[in-house]
Structure formats: structure tokens, C-alpha cells
C-alpha positions in Angstrom: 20.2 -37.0 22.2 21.9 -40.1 21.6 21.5 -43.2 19.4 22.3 -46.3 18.0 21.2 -49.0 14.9 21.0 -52.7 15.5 19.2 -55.5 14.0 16.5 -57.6 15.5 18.4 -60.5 16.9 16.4 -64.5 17.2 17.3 -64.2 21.2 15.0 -61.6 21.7 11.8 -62.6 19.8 9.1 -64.9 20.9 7.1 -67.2 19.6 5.8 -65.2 16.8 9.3 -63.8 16.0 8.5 -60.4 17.4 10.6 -58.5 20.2 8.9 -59.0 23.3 8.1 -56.1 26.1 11.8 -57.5 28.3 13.5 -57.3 25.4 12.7 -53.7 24.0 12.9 -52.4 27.9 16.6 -53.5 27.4 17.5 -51.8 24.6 16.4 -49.0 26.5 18.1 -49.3 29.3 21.6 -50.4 27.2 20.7 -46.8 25.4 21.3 -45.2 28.8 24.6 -47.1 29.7 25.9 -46.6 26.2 24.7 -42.6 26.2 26.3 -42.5 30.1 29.7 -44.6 29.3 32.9 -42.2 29.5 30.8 -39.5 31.4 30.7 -38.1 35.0 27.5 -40.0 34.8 28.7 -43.6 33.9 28.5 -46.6 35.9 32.3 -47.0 36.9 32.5 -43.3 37.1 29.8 -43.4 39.7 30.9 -46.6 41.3 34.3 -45.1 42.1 32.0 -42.6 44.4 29.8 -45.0 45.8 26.8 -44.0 43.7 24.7 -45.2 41.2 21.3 -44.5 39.2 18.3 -46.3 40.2 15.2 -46.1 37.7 12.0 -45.0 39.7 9.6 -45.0 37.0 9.0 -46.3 33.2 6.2 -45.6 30.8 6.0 -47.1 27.6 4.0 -46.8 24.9 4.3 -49.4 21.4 2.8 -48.7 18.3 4.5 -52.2 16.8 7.0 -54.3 17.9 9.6 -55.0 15.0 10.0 -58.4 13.5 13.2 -60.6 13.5 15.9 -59.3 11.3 14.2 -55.6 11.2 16.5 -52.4 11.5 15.6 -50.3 14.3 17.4 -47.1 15.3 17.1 -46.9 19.6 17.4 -43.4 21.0 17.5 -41.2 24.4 16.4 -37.7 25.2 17.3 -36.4 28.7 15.1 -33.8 29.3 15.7 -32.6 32.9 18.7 -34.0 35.7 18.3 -31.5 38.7 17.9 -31.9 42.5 17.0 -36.0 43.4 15.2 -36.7 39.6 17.2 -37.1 36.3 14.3 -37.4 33.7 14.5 -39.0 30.3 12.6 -40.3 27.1 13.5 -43.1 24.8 12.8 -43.9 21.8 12.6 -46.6 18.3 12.3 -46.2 15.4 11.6 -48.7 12.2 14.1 -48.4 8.7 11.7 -45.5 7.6 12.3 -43.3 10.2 8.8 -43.8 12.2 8.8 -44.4 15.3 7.1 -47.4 16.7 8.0 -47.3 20.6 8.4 -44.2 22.8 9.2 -44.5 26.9 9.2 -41.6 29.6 11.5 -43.2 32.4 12.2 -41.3 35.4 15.8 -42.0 37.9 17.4 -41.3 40.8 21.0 -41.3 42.1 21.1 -43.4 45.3 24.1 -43.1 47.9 25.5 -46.9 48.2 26.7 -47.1 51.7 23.2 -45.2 52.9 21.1 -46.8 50.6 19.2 -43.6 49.9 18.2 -41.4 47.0 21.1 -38.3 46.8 21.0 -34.7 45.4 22.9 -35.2 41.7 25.9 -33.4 41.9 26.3 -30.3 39.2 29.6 -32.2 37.5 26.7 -35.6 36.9 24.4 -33.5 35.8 26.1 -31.6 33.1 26.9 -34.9 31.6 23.2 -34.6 30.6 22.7 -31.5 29.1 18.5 -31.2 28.5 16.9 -31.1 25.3 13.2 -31.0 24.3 10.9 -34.1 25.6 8.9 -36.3 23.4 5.1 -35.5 22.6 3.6 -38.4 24.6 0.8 -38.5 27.4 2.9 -38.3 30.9 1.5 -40.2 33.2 2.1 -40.1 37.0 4.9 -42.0 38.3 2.7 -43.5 41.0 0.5 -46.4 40.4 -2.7 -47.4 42.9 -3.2 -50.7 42.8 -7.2 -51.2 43.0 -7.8 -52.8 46.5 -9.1 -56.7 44.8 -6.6 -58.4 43.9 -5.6 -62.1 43.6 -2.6 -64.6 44.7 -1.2 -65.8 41.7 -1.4 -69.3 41.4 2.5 -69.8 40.5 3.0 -68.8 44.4 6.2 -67.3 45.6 9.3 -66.9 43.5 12.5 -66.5 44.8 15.5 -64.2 43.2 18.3 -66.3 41.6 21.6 -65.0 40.6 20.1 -64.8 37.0 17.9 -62.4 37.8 20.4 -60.0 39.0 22.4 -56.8 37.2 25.8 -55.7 37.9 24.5 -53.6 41.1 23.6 -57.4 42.3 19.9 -56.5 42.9 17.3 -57.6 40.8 17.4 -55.9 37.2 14.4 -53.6 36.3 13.4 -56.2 33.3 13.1 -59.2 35.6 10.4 -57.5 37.5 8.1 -56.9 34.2 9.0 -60.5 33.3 8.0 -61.7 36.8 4.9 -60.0 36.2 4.2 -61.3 32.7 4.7 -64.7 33.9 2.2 -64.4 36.7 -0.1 -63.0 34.0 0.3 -66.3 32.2 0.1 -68.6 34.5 -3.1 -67.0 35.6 -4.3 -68.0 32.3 -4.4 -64.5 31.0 -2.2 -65.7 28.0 0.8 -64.2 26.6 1.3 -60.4 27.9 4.8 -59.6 26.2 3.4 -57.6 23.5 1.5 -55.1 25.2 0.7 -51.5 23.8 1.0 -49.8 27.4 3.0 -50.7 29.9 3.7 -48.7 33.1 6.0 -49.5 36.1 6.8 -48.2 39.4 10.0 -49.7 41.4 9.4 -49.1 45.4 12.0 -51.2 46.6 15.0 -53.3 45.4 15.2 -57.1 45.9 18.3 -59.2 45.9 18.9 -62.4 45.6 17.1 -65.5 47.9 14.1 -63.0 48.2 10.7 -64.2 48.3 8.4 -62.1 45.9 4.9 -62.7 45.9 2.7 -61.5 42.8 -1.1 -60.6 43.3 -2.6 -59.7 40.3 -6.0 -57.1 39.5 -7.3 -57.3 36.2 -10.1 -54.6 35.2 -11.6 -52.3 32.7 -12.0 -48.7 32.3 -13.9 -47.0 29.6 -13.4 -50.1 27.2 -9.9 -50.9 28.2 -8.8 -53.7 30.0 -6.3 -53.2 32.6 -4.0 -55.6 34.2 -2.1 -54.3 37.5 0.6 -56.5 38.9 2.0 -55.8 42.8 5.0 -57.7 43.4 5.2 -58.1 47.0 7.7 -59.3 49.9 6.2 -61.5 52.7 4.6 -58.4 54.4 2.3 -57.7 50.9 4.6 -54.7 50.7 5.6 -53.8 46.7 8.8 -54.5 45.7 7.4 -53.1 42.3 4.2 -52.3 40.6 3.7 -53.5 37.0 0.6 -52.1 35.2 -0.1 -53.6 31.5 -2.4 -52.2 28.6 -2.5 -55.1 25.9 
């Protein structure tokens, strides 16, 4: 496991001075670079090799999101890097030790030059040694999107250099905020304080691509559901964003 303390910063609370969804999925992901940095596993380690680790897959479930100021404690448990899948859990916790926000994330090492997913060599995956997974509901990395769905009204949007990481594609938090934006402009309201949240990345987009959102919102057994696709031209997915508020 690994871990680190902060302190809820203004930049990453909204309106009502809470961390939003894009926010806490960065302090996960910065828990992975930080847990990674000066192993076989790190970005410049991998980069030298012409690799690099591509999330496939987050789940996340919030209990609370943490107010401005608030101490939180963000953690990471990899719990299984073999064959083309390195697995791991994060985690936050509040000043008293409870945790209010747990993820299930699932990666995989992609080949640079052939653009494809790679077997994770034995000296990567040691960097990881496995430890025992979070109690949480696991949910299957692959997400149907109900066959109605609907444009949204904000039409395309095209990738800017903003929205790109330092792999220059699109970085896996711009996606949930496209998604949250189409929400809103829907006139669903403000989405960036859900209780559920899962995602599925399909493809990557880089910058001057078109991405077209078409949105299904539904209820099952009491709960409603909304499911964003985030498509190219040819309505194929660059991503899947599925929100429980």
C-alpha cells in the first residue's frame, strides 16, 4: 500500500465548497504516479521503453466528499499485475480514519510504437507486489449502453491542448468532465457529486478530435441512472461514463 495526507485545496471545490467527482479522480490517479515514481513501473522508466499504463476501467464509490480545508489521507492497493491487467483499489479517508471514497481501477500496459495492450514484464510487475483488495461490490469492467439514447444539446466538442496529459491524449478526468458537462447542459443539473460513478475507456482521443456525447438516463429498482457514450463521428465510444447521483 501506499499513501499520502493533503488538504482540501479552493481549486478543487465547487460551488458548494466540496471536492468535485474530477477532482477526487485526480488524487487518485496522482496516488498512482506518486506510488509508481522511482520504480520499474514509473512513467520515465516506462517511457525510456516505449511503454506506458493506460487505465481500462474505474469504479468509484463516495460515501461524502470532503469540504474545503479538510484533511484527507489518499491511498492505493495493487492487488493483482499479471499477464495484460495490473489491478488496483484506491482509497480516502477523512481526519478520523473513515473512509469516505473507495475506487476499483483496472490498467493495462500499452506498446507505444504498436499502439496495443502488451504482456507486463516480470521486472514491472514486481514493482507492485499484491496485497489484499478492498471489500467493495466489483462491478464488470464493461458497460452496455441501453440502446435510447439522446444527442446532447451542447453538440460536438473538440479536444484542446488543455484537455491533454503528458501522453498527449486526452486525460481520463476530461472524459468524466465531458460527460458531466453534457449532463448539465441537458438540464440534468450539477452531476459532480455523484455516489457512483463507473467508467469504461475504449479508445484514446487526441487533440482536434470531434467527440460527440449522447446521453441515456433511466431507473432501475428506484435508482436513477445516467449513462454517457462519448462518441467519434462514427457513434463509436471513445469512452463510456455511467453516473449514480
Amino acid at each position: 500500500m501506499f499513501s499520502f495526507n493533503t488538504k482540501i485545496r479552493y481549486s478543487e471545490c465547487g460551488v458548494n465548497k466540496k471536492l468535485t467527482l474530477p477532482a477526487l479522480v485526480n488524487y487518485f490517479q496522482d496516488c498512482s504516479t506518486f506510488h509508481s515514481a522511482g520504480t520499474k513501473g514509473s512513467w520515465e522508466a516506462l517511457m525510456e521503453k516505449g511503454m506506458a499504463w493506460m487505465i481500462l476501467f474505474w469504479q468509484i464509490e463516495v460515501s461524502r466528499y470532503p469540504s474545503l480545508y479538510e484533511d484527507i489521507k489518499i491511498g492505493t492497493i495493487p492487488y493483482s499485475v499479471e499477464g495484460l491487467f495490473g489491478c488496483r483499489n484506491f482509497f480516502m479517508e477523512d481526519s478520523g480514519g473513515n473512509m469516505i471514497a473507495k475506487a476499483n481501477s483496472i490498467w493495462t500496459l500499452v506498446d507505444l510504437k504498436k499502439q496495443l495492450p502488451m504482456f507486463i514484464p516480470e521486472e514491472v510487475a514486481e514493482s507492485y507486489p499484491s496485497e489484499q483488495k478492498l471489500d467493495m461490490d466489483y462491478s464488470d469492467r464493461k458497460i452496455i449502453f441501453p440502446k435510447n439514447g439522446e444527442n446532447s444539446e451542447a453538440g460536438e466538442l473538440i479536444v484542446r491542448q488543455r484537455d491533454l496529459d503528458i501522453n498527449r491524449h486526452v486525460n481520463n478526468e476530461q472524459y468524466i468532465r465531458f460527460a458531466t458537462d453534457a449532463l448539465e447542459e441537458m438540464g440534468f443539473g450539477d452531476r459532480t457529486h455523484p455516489k457512483g460513478l463507473k467508467v469504461e475507456y475504449r479508445k484514446q482521443a487526441f487533440k482536434g478530435d470531434l467527440i460527440y456525447p449522447v446521453i441515456n438516463d433511466r431507473t432501475e429498482e428506484d435508482t436513477r441512472i445516467f449513462t454517457v457514450s462519448l462518441n467519434n463521428a462514427k457513434g463509436k465510444p471513445y469512452c463510456l461514463v455511467e453516473i449514480t447521483p
